[in-house]
C-alpha positions as MATLAB code, in Angstrom:
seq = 'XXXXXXXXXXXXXXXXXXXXXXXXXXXXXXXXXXXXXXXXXXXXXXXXXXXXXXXXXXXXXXXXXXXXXXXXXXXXXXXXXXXXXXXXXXXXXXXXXXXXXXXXXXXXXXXXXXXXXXXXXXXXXXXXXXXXXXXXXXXXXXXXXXXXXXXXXXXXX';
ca = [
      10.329    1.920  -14.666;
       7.870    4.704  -15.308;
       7.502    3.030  -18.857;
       6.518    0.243  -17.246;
       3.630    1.585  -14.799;
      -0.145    2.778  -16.523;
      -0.231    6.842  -16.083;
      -3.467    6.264  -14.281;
      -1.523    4.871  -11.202;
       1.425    7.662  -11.139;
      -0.238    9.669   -8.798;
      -0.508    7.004   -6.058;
       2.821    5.386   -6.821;
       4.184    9.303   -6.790;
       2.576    9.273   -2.778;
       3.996    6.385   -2.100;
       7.413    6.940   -3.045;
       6.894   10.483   -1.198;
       5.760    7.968    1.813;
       8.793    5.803    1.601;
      11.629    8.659    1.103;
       9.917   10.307    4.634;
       9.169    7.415    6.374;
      12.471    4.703    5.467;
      14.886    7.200    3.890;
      15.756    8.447   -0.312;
      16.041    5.832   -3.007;
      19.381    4.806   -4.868;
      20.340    6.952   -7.566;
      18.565    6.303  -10.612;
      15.666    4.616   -8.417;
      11.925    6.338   -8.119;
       9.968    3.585   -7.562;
       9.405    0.794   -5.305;
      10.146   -2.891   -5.304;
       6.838   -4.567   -4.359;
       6.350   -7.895   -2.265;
       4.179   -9.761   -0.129;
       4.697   -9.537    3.477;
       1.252  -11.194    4.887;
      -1.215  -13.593    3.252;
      -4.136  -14.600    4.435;
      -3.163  -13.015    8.038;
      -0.255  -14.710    8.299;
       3.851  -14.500    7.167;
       3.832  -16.918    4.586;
       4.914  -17.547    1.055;
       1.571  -16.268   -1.467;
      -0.086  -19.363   -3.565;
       0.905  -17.815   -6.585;
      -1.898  -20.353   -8.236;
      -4.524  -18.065   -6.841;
      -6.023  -15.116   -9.012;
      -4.643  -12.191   -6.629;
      -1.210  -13.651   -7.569;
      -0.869  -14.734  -11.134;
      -2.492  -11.580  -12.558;
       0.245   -9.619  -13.532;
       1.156   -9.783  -16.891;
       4.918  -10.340  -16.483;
       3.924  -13.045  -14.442;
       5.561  -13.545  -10.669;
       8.605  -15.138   -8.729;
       8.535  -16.368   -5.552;
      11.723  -15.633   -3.319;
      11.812  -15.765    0.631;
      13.547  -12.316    1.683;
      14.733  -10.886    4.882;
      15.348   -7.583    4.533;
      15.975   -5.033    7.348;
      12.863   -3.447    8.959;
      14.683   -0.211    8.118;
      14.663   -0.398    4.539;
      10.985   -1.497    4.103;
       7.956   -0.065    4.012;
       4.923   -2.108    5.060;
       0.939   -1.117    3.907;
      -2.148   -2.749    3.763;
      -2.956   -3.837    0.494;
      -6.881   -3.503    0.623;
      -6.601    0.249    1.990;
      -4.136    0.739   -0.744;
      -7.389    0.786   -3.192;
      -7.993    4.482   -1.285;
      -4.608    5.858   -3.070;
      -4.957    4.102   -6.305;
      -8.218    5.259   -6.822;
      -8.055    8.994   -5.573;
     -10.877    8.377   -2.512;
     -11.338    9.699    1.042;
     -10.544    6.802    3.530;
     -12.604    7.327    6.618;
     -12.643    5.885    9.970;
     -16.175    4.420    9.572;
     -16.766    1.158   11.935;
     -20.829    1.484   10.908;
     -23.413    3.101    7.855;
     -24.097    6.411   10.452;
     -20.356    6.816   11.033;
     -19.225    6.738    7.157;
     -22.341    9.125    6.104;
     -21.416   11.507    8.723;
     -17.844   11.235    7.622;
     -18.549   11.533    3.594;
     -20.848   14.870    4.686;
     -18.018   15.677    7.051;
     -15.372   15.267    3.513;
     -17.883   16.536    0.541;
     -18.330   19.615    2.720;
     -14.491   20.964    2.713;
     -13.674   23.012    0.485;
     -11.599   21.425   -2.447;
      -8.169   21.765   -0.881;
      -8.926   20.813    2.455;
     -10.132   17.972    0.638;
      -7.318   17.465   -0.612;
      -5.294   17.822    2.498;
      -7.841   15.558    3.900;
      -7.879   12.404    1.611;
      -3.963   12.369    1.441;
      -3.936   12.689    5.586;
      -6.387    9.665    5.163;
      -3.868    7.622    3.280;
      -1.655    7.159    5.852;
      -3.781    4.580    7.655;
      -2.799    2.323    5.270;
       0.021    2.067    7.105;
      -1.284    0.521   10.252;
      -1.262   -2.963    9.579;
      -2.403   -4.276   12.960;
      -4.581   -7.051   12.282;
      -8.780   -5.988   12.519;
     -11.694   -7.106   10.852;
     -15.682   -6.088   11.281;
     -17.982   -5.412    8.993;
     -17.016   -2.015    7.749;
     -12.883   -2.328    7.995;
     -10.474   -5.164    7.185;
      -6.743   -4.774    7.982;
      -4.220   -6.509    8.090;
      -4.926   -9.656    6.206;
      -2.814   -8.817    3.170;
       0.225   -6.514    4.046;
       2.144   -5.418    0.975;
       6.128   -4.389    1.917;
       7.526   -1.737   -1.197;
      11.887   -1.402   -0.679;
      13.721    0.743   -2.842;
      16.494   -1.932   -3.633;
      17.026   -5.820   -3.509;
      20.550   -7.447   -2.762;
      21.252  -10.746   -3.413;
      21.970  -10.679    0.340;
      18.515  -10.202    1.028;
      17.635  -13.359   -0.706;
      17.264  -16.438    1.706;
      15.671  -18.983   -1.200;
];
């Protein structure tokens, strides 16, 4: 699989597979990186237009199966926030412009460990999937689950 993913991504794939052996338990043997699927489009449970850009860009193309796999063996995260982990950034808690300068002074100020400690601590709200929207923070609209594994059991259609 690691043939398969661009080296600039390994480091957030890496975290996540960290994330998912805490948080839902080790892969199979021979596994070390998720399964990915949609779990919310659009803010709601439903099968993804796979017409629509977001969709169809993946150059092996896509499949569309209903699952329903145990809560316990998936992982869910919001796909926007994901963006923070792929591309290495501080996610802060901003809801306004004062809040995220004070938190980007807050960040750039640490020294480079603690920022490292920092943006990785960060990451984890990607994991609250609670729907919210404003201006500054969207969540919830596109939830992403990863799994380690897929059964033919876990296919409904």
């Amino acid at each position: 699989c690691q043939d398969f993913i661009d080296p600039w991504y390994l480091p957030a794939y890496n975290w996540l597979a960290y994330q998912m052996n805490e948080l839902i338990g080790s892969p199979p043997e021979g596994v070390r990186y998720p399964i990915w699927a949609w779990h919310t489009v659009d803010w709601m449970q439903k099968k993804p237009d796979l017409r629509k850009s977001l969709f169809n860009a993946q150059p092996a193309g896509s499949v569309c199966l209903e699952l329903e796999i145990d809560n316990s063996r998936v992982l869910l995260s919001d796909f926007e926030n994901w963006h923070f982990v792929l591309t290495d950034w501080y996610s802060s808690e901003a809801h306004n412009q004062q809040e995220f300068n004070d938190a980007e002074g807050y960040f750039d100020r640490l020294p480079s460990e603690q920022q490292k400690i920092a943006k990785e601590l960060s990451w984890t709200k990607i994991f609250d999937i609670q729907p919210f929207e404003n201006r500054w923070i969207r969540k919830g609209m596109l939830v992403q689950a990863t799994f380690w594994e897929l059964r033919l059991t876990d296919v409904v259609c």
